[in-house]
C-alpha positions as CSV (number, residue, x, y, z in Angstrom):
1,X,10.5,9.5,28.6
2,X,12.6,8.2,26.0
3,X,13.7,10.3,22.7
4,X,11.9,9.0,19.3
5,X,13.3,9.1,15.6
6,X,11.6,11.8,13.6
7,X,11.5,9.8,10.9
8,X,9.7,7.0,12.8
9,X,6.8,9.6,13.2
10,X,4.2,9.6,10.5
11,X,0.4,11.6,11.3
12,X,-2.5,8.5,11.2
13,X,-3.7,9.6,7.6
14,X,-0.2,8.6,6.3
15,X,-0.4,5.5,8.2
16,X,-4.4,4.6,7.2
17,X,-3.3,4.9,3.3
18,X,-0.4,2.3,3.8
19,X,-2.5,0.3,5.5
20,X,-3.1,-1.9,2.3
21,X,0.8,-2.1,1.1
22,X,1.2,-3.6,5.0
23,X,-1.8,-6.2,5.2
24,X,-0.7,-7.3,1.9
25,X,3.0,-7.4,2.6
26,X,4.1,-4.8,-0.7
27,X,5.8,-2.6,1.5
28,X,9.7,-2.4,2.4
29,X,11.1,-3.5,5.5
30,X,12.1,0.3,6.3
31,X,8.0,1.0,5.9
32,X,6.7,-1.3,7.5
33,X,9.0,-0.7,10.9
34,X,7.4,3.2,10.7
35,X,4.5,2.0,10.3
36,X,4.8,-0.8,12.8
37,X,6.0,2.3,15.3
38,X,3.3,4.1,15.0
39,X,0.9,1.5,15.6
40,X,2.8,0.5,18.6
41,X,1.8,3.7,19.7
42,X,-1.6,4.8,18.2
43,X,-4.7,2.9,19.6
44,X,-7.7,4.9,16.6
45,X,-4.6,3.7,13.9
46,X,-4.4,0.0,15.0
47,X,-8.1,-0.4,15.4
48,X,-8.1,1.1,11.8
49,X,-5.6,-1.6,10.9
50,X,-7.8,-4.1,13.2
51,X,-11.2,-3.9,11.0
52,X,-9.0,-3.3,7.3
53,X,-7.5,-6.7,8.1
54,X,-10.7,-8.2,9.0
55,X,-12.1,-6.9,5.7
56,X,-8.9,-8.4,4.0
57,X,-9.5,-11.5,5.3
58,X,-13.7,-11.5,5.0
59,X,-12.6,-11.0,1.2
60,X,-10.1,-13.4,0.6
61,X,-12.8,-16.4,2.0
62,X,-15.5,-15.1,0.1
63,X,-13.7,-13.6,-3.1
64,X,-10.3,-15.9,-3.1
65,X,-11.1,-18.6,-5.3
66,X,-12.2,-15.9,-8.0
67,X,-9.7,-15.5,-11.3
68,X,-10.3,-12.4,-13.9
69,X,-10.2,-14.2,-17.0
70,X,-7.1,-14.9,-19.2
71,X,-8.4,-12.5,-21.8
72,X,-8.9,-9.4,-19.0
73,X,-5.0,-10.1,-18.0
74,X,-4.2,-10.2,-21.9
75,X,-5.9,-7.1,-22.6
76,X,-3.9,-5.3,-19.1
77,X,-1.2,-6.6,-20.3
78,X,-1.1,-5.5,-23.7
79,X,-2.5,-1.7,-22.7
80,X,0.3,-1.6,-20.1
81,X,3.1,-2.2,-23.3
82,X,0.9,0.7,-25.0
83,X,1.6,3.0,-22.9
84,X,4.5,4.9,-23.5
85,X,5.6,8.3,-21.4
86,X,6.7,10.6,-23.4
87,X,9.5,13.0,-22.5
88,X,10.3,16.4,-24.4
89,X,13.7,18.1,-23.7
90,X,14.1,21.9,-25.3
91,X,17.2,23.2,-25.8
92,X,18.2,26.6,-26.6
93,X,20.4,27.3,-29.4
């Protein structure tokens, strides 16, 4: 039996909710080789991975030539620059 990394293990409900960032390629190469690892390993969390990438790919030929409309993005865009986080700092005199 060989020795594994600690920090290669993650529990299957970590790994289903990055699912997503690793079908659609928005995760770092550091996440996706922990991932990839426990894959390699889990049969339930690569069938998981199995049927989300079939849905993935079920929705890109019947969605994928779909576009929000230029107004939707302008409007996203513009509530996006709205937003503003606000940060309060007390200090005691």
């Amino acid at each position: 039996m060989t020795e594994r990394d600690p920090d290669m293990e993650l529990d299957c409900t970590a790994v289903l909710a990055d699912v997503w960032l690793l079908l659609d390629n928005e995760c770092d190469e550091a996440t996706r080789a922990r991932l990839q690892e426990h894959m390699d390993h889990c049969s339930p969390c690569i069938e998981a991975y199995g049927i989300e990438e079939k849905i993935k790919g079920l929705l890109s030929r019947k969605c994928g030539g779909d576009r929000a409309p230029e107004s939707l993005r302008d409007r996203l865009t513009l509530e996006i620059r709205k937003s503003v986080t606000v940060t309060r700092i007390e200090t005691t005199d």
